[in-house]
N, C-alpha and C positions, 0 to 999 in steps of 0.2 A: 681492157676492151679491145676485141680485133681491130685491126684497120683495115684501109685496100692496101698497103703494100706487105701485110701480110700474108702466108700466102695462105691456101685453104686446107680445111680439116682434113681432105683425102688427101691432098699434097703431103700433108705434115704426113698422117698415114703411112703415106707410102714409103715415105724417107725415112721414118725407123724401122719398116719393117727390112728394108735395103741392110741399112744402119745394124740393126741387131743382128740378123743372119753373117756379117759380113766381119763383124769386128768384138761380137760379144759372145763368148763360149760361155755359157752357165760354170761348168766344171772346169774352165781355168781362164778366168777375168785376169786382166790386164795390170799390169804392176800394178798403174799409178789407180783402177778401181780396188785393187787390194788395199790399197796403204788408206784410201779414204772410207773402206769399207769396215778396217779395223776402227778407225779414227769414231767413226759410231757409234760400231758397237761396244769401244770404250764409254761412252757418253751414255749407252743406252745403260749398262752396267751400273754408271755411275749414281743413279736416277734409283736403283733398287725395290724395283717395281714388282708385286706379288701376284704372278700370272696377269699379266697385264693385257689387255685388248688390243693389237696393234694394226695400223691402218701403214701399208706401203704406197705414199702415193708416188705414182710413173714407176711401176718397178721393177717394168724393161724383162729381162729374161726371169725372172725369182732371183736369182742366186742370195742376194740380202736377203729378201722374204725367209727365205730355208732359215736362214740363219736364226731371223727375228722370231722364226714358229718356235726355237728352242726355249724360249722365256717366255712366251704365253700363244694366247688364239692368234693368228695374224694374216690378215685380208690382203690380197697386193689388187690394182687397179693399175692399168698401161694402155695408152690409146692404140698401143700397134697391137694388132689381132693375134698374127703371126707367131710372134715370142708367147703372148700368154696362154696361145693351142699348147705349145711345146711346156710351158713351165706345168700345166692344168696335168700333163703328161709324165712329166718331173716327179710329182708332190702332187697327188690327187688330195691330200688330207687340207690340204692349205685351199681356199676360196681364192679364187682371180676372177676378176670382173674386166671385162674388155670396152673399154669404149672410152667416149670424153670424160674427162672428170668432170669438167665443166656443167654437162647435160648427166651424169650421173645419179641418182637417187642413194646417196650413202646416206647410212641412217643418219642421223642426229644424235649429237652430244653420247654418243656409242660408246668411242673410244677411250681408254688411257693413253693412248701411246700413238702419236703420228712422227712416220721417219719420212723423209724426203731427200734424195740423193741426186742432187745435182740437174734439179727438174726446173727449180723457177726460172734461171734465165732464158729457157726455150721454149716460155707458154709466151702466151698474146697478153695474157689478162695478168699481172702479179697483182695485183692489190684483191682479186677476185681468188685467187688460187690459193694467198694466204687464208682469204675468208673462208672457203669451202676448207680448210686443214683446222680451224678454228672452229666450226661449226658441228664437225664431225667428231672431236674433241669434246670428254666431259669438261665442267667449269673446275680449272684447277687442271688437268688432264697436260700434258706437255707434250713437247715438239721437237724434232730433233733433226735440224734443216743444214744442208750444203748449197752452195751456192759458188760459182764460177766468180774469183777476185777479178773484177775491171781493171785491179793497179798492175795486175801482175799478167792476165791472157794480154793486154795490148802491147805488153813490152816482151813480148815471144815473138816467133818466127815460123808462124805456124799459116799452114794454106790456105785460101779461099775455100767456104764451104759453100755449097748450094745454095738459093734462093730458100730452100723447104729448110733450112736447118736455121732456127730463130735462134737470133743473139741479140739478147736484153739484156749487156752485163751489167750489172753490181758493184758498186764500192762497198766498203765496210760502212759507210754511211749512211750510204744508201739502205743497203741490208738492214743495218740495225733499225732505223724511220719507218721500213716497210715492214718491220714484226711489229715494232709498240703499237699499232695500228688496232691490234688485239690481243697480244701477248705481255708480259711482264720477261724481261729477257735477263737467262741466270748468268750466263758466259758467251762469250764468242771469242774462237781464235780464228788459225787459217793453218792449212794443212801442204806438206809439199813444198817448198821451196823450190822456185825455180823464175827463168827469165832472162834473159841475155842483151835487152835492149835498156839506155837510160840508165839509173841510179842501179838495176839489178844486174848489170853487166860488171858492176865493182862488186855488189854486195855475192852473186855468185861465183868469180871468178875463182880458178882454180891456185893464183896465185895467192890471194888472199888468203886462200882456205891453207896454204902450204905456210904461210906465216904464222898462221893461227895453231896451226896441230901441236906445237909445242905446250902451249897457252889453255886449249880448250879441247874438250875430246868435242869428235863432228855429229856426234849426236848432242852435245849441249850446243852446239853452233846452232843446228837444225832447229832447235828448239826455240833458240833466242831468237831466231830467223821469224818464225811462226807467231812467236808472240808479234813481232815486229811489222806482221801483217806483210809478209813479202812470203805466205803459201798461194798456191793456184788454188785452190778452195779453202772457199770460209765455211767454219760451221758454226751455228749457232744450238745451244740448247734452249727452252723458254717455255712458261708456264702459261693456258688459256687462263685473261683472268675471270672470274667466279662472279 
C-alpha cells in the first residue's frame, strides 16, 4: 500500500523514463542485466513449458520480452510510457501495455508463465504486486521472480538515488514469506556475487580468491558464493497454488 513518503505515480513515471532512456539500451543491456537475464532464462528453460503464455511484469525496454516471445505468446507491461513507444516499435508482434500494474486490467488466471525482473523492491505495494502476478497466473501456472538481496546492496558502496527511485529491499527471508503468501516455492538462489562492506569484504576479497584458485576453479567459488546467498539478486522459481 503507497504511503506519503512515497513518492507519486508521475514522479515514479518520470524517473524511469529518465532511467531507461539513460542507462538501458535494448540491443546491448548491461553486464550485470545480462548475467541475470541468462540466470532466467535458465529457470525459464528449466520449467519446460509447451508454448507457454508469458506475462513480463515491469519489462522496462522489452529486451527479456524478445527473448520470452521465443518459447511462447508473451505480453510485457511497464509503467514508463517512453521505453514501451520504443519496444511496441522494436517487436510489433509482441503486446506491451503501458500503464500501472497496479490499476491494470490483466486478464485472469491467463497466464502459464509470469517473469519479473528485478521490479518488486521499487513498487509501493509488495504484498499486492505478488497478488496481481498470482491472479494473472493459471492455478498451478509459475513465476519466475528476481529480487534486489538487502544482505548484500547494503554492504556496496553505491550512491544516493533520488527520492522517485523506491527501495524496499528483500532478505532471502523476507523474499521467501512474501511468495508463500500464494505461491508453493520450488527453489531460490542468488545471482552475482559481489559487495565490499562487512562479512563480503572477506568473502569477495581478491586475496582470498588468490588462495583459492589453486583449490577451486572461480566459477565453482561463484557458485558456492550464490548458494551462500552472498549474489546481488535473488531469484526465486514457484508454482501459483491450484
Amino acid at each position: 500500500m503507497q504511503t506519503t513518503d512515497d513518492p507519486s505515480l508521475e514522479r515514479q513515471r518520470e524517473f524511469w523514463n529518465k532511467w531507461n532512456a539513460s542507462r538501458r539500451d535494448p540491443d546491448h543491456p548491461v553486464d550485470w542485466a545480462v548475467i541475470r537475464g541468462r540466470a532466467i532464462m535458465r529457470a525459464v528453460e528449466s520449467l519446460r513449458l509447451e508454448r507457454p503464455r508469458i506475462l513480463d511484469l515491469g519489462c522496462g525496454t522489452g529486451w527479456l520480452t524478445e527473448k520470452l516471445a521465443a518459447y511462447g505468446q508473451a505480453t510485457g507491461i511497464d509503467l514508463s510510457d517512453a521505453v514501451i513507444a520504443k519496444a511496441r516499435e522494436r517487436c510489433p508482434s509482441i503486446e506491451y501495455i503501458s500503464g500501472d500494474l497496479f490499476q491494470a486490467r490483466l486478464p485472469q488466471e491467463h497466464f502459464d508463465l509470469v517473469v519479473s525482473q528485478d521490479v518488486l523492491a521499487h513498487v509501493t505495494d509488495q504484498p499486492g504486486y505478488i497478488a496481481i502476478a498470482a491472479r494473472a497466473l493459471k492455478p498451478g501456472g509459475h513465476l519466475v521472480i528476481t529480487s534486489t538481496n538487502r544482505f548484500v546492496v547494503t554492504r556496496m558502496n553505491l550512491p544516493p538515488q533520488p527520492p522517485e527511485h523506491i527501495e524496499h529491499w528483500l532478505d532471502m527471508r523476507s523474499f521467501r514469506r512474501l511468495l508463500r503468501s500464494h505461491f508453493e516455492i520450488i527453489r531460490t538462489t542468488t545471482v552475482m556475487p559481489m559487495g565490499s562492506r562487512g562479512v563480503l569484504r572477506l568473502v569477495n576479497s581478491g586475496r582470498l580468491q588468490s588462495l583459492l584458485r589453486p583449490l577451486i576453479s572461480p566459477q565453482t567459488l561463484t557458485a558456492a558464493k550464490e548458494r551462500l546467498g552472498f549474489g546481488y539478486n535473488m531469484i526465486a522459481v514457484a508454482r501459483r497454488r491450484r
